[in-house]
Structure formats: structure tokens, C-alpha cells
C-alpha positions as CSV (number, residue, x, y, z in Angstrom):
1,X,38.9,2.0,34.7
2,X,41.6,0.2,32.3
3,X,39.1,-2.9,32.7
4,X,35.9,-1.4,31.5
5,X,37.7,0.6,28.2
6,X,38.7,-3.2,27.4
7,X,35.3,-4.5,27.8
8,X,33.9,-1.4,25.4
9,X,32.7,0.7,28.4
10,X,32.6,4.3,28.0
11,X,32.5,7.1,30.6
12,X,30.6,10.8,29.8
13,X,28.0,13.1,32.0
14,X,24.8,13.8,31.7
15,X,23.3,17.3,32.0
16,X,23.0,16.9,35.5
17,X,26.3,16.5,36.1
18,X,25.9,12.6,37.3
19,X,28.5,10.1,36.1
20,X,27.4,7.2,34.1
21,X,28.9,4.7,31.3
22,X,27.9,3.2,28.1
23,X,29.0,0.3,26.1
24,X,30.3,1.2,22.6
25,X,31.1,-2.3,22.0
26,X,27.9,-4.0,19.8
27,X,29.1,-7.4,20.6
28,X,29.3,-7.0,24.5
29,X,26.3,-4.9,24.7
30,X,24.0,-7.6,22.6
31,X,24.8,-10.0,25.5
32,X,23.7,-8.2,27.6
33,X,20.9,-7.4,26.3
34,X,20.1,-11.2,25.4
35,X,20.4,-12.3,29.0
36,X,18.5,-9.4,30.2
37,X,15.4,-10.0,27.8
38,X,15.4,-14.0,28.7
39,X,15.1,-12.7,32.5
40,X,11.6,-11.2,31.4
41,X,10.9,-14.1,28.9
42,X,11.5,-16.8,32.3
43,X,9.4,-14.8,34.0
44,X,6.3,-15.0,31.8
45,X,7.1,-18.7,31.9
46,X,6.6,-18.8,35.6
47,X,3.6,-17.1,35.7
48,X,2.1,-19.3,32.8
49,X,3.3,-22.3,34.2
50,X,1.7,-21.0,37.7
51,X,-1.6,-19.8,36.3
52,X,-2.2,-21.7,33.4
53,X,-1.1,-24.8,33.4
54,X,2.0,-24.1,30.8
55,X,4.7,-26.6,30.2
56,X,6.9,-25.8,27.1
57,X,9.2,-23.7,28.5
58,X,12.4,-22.3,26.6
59,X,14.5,-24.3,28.9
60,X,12.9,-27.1,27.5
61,X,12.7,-26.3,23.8
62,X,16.4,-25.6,24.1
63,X,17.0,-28.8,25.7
64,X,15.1,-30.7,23.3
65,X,18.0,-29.7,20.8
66,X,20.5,-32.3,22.2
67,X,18.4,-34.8,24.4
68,X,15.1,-36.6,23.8
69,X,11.6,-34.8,25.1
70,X,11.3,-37.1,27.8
71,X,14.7,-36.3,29.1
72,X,14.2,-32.6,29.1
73,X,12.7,-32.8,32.6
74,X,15.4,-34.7,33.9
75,X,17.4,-32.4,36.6
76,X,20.5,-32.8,33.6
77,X,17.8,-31.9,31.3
78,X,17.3,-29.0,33.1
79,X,20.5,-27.5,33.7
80,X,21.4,-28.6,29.9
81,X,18.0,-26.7,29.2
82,X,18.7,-23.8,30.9
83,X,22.3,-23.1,29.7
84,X,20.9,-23.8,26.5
85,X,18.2,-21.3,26.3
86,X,20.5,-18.3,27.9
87,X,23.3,-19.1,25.1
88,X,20.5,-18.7,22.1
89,X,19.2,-15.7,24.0
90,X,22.7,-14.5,24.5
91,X,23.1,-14.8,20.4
92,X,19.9,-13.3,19.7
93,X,20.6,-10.0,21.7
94,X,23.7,-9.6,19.4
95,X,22.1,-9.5,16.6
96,X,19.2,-6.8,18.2
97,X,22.0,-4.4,18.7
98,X,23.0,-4.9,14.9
99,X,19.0,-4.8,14.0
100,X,18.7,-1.6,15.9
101,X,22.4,0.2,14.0
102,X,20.7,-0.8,10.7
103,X,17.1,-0.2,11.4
104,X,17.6,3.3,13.7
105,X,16.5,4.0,17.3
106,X,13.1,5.4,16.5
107,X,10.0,3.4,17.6
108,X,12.6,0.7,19.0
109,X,10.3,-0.6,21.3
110,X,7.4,-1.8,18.4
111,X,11.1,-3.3,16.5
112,X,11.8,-5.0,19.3
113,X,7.9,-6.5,19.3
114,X,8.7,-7.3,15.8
115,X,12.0,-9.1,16.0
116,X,10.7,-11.4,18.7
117,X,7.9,-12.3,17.0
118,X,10.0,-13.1,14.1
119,X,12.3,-15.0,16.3
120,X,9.6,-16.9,17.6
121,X,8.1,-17.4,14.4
122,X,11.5,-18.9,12.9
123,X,13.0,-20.9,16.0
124,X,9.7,-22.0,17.9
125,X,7.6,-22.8,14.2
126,X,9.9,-23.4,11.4
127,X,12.8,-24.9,12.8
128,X,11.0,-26.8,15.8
129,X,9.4,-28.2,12.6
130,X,11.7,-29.0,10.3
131,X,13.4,-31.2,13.4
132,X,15.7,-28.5,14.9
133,X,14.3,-30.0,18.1
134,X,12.0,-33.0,20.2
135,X,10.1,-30.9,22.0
136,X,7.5,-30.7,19.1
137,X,4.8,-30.0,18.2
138,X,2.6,-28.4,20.9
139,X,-0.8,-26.7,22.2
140,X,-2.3,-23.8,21.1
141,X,-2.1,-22.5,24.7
142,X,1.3,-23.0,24.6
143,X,2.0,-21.5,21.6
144,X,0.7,-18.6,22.5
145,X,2.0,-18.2,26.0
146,X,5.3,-18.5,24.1
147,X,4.3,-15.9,21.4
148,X,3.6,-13.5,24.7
149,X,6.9,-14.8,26.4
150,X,9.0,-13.6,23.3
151,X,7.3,-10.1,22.7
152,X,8.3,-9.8,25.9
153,X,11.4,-10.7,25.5
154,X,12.3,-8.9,22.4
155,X,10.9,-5.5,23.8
156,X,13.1,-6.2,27.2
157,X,16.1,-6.4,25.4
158,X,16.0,-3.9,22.7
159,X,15.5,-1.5,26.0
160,X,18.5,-2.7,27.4
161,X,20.7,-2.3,24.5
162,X,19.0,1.1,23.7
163,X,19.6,2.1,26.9
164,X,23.1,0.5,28.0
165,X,24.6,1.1,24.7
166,X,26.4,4.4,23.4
167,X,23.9,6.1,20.9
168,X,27.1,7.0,18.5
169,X,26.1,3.0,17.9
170,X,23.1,4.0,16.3
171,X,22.1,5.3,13.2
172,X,19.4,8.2,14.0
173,X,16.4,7.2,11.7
174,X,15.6,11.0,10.6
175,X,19.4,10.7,9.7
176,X,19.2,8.2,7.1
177,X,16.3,9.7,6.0
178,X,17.7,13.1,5.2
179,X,20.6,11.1,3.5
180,X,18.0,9.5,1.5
181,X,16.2,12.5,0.1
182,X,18.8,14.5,-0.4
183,X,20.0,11.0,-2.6
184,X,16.6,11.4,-4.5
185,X,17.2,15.1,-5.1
186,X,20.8,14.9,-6.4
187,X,19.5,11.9,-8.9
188,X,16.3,13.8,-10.0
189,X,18.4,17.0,-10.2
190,X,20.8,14.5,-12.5
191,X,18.6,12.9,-14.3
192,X,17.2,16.3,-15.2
193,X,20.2,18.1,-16.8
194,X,20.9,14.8,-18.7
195,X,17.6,15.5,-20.6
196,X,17.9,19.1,-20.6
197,X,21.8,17.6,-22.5
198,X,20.1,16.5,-25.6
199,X,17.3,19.2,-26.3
200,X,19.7,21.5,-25.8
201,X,22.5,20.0,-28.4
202,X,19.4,19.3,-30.8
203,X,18.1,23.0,-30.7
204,X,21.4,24.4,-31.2
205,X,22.0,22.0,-34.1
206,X,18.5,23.6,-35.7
207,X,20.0,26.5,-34.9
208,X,23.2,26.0,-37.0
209,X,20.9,24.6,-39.5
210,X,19.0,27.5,-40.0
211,X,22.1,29.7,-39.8
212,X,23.5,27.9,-42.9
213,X,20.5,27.9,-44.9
214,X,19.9,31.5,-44.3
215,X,23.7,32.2,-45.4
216,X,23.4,29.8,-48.4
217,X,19.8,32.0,-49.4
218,X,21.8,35.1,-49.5
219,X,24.7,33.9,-51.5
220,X,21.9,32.8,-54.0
221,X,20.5,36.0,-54.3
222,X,23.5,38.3,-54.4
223,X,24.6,35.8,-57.5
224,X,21.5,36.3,-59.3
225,X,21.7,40.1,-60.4
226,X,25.3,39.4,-61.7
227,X,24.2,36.8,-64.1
228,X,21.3,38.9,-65.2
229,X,23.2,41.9,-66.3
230,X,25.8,39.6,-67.8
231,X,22.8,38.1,-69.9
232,X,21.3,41.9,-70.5
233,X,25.0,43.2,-71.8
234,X,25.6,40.1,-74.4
235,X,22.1,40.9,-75.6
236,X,22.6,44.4,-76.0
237,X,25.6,43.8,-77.9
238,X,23.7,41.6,-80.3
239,X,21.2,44.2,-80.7
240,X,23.7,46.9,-81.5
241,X,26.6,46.1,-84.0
242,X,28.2,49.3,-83.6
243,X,29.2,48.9,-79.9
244,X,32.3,47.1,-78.9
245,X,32.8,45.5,-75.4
């Protein structure tokens, strides 16, 4: 359809046969993904908040941006929360499909781990700290349940984007790799003639050397008879007054 080429969609078959589409568009498919991942991340939430007693939500972290903490729970709070939470979600999935282009599709799953660790790390640790928002600081229960929430997270939606997205979007790790040695080989094969350049130009200059030193040896020596029998004939001639030259 006219709408879904707009959007970034694209059409192709699998070997089955079956129809199906992928988005070739990085930007549209990181929301996606973002929104898809918060799902999963919510529903940790729930089960925390259900099980364990857990009240520091997302929703409420997010909240805590623009209103004080004791306004977070407000219904406003809420919504304000919740719309919030999905927009930095949103923004976060973007950047996964750009993580995932740079970094390859191999092992995507344990980058995904990794980037919502680091996500949680930087938005729920440094920045909550620094005064990014009032919701701050809290319990080591729920620091953790949030460390769980945004593994979770950042596993669901590198899945999504892996899996929605076009893989002409991503650069095949085994790819760069080859790219890479073959980089290595062409600079050690360079860096090898370029020393191979001056032992070469140094033994031919010895070469030369010895050429000219050789040559200047035998113009020596074929000069050295002629001045000897010059000497012999002046001192023959001394000897015997009756010859004339």
C-alpha cells in the first residue's frame, strides 16, 4: 500500500511463499520498538508492585521530571507519568535501532541486556541524582526491581526492532569483521614493502658502490705497467749512449 511505503514499510516473501513486511525506516521502527519494550518493562512493574511491595514505578520516575514526588500519585500525576515514561521509552528504542546498525545483529539479545542496563544506570542513577527528577533516592528493593524491569525492557525491544525491521538495516557483524582484517592485511602488507623500500635502495646503492670501486681498481692497474715501462725505457737510455729514442 501507498500508505505503508510512506511510513518505511517494505513488502518481500519468505521461502515459504507467505507475505510479510518490514520497516526499512530506523526512525519509525525504534518507536516501535520503544513502546513495545516499555509494554514488558510495565509489566514487571505490575508483578513487583503485586508481589513485592514495589512503588517506583517508571510512570512515576517520569512524572517526577515535571511535578513534585507527592504529586506523582495524583490521577494528573499519573497520566502526566505515564505519557511521560512511553515518550522516553519511545526515544530510547530509536537509538536501539541505531545501537544495533553500528554494533551488528549478532548476540543482539545480551546487547540489548546491555543497553538497558546502561540506560538504567544513566537515567535511574546518574541523572535521578544529579536532580533530573523528585522521585529520588530509593530502596534497594526498588532499585533492583527496576534493574530487572529494564533488562527486560532492553531485551524486548531490541527483539522487536530485530525482528520488525529490514535486515539491509543492519550491518552483519562477521561483515565488518572481514572488512576489518582485510584492513589489517592491506596495512601490514603496506607497511611491509615500505621497509622492504629502503633496504632495497640501500643495497643497490652498495651495489653501485662496489661497482665503482671495482672499475676505479682496474683503471689503477692497467695504468701501472705503462708508467713502468716508461720508467724502464728512460733508464735504458741512460745506460746506453748509443741508442737514440
Amino acid at each position: 500500500m501507498p500508505v505503508l511505503r510512506k511510513l518505511g514499510v517494505v513488502g518481500f516473501r519468505t521461502p515459504g511463499g507467505e507475505s510479510m513486511r518490514k520497516i526499512n525506516d530506523r526512525f519509525l521502527l525504534g518507536l516501535i520498538g520503544g513502546l513495545g519494550g516499555n509494554v514488558a518493562k510495565i509489566a514487571v512493574e505490575r508483578i513487583a508492585v503485586k508481589t513485592l511491595g514495589f512503588n517506583d514505578t517508571g510512570a512515576k520516575k517520569a512524572a517526577g521530571i515535571f511535578i513534585r514526588g507527592n504529586q506523582a500519585e495524583s490521577p494528573l500525576g499519573r497520566i502526566l507519568g505515564n505519557i511521560a515514561d512511553n515518550m522516553i521509552a519511545s526515544g530510547l528504542g530509536v537509538t536501539c535501532a541505531y545501537w544495533l546498525t553500528l554494533m551488528g545483529k549478532d548476540y543482539y539479545l545480551l546487547k540489548g541486556a546491555a543497553l538497558g542496563a546502561a540506560e538504567w544506570t544513566a537515567l535511574y542513577g546518574l541523572l535521578s541524582r544529579m536532580g533530573a527528577t523528585a522521585v529520588y533516592p530509593s530502596t534497594a528493593l526498588n532499585g533492583l526491581v527496576t534493574l530487572v524491569s529494564h533488562l527486560v525492557f532492553g531485551m524486548t525491544k531490541i527483539q522487536i526492532v530485530y525482528s520488525l525491521g529490514d535486515q539491509r538495516l543492519f550491518t552483519p557483524s562477521s561483515s565488518a569483521r572481514q572488512t576489518l582484517q582485510s584492513g589489517q592485511i592491506s596495512q601490514i602488507s603496506a607497511d611491509g614493502q615500505s621497509s622492504q623500500a629502503p633496504t632495497a635502495s640501500r643495497s643497490s646503492q652498495t651495489q653501485t658502490a662496489d661497482r665503482g670501486s671495482r672499475s676505479q681498481t682496474s683503471d689503477q692497474s692497467s695504468l701501472t705497467p705503462t708508467a713502468d715501462s716508461s720508467a724502464g725505457s728512460r733508464q735504458s737510455s741512460q745506460r746506453d749512449p748509443a741508442w737514440t729514442p
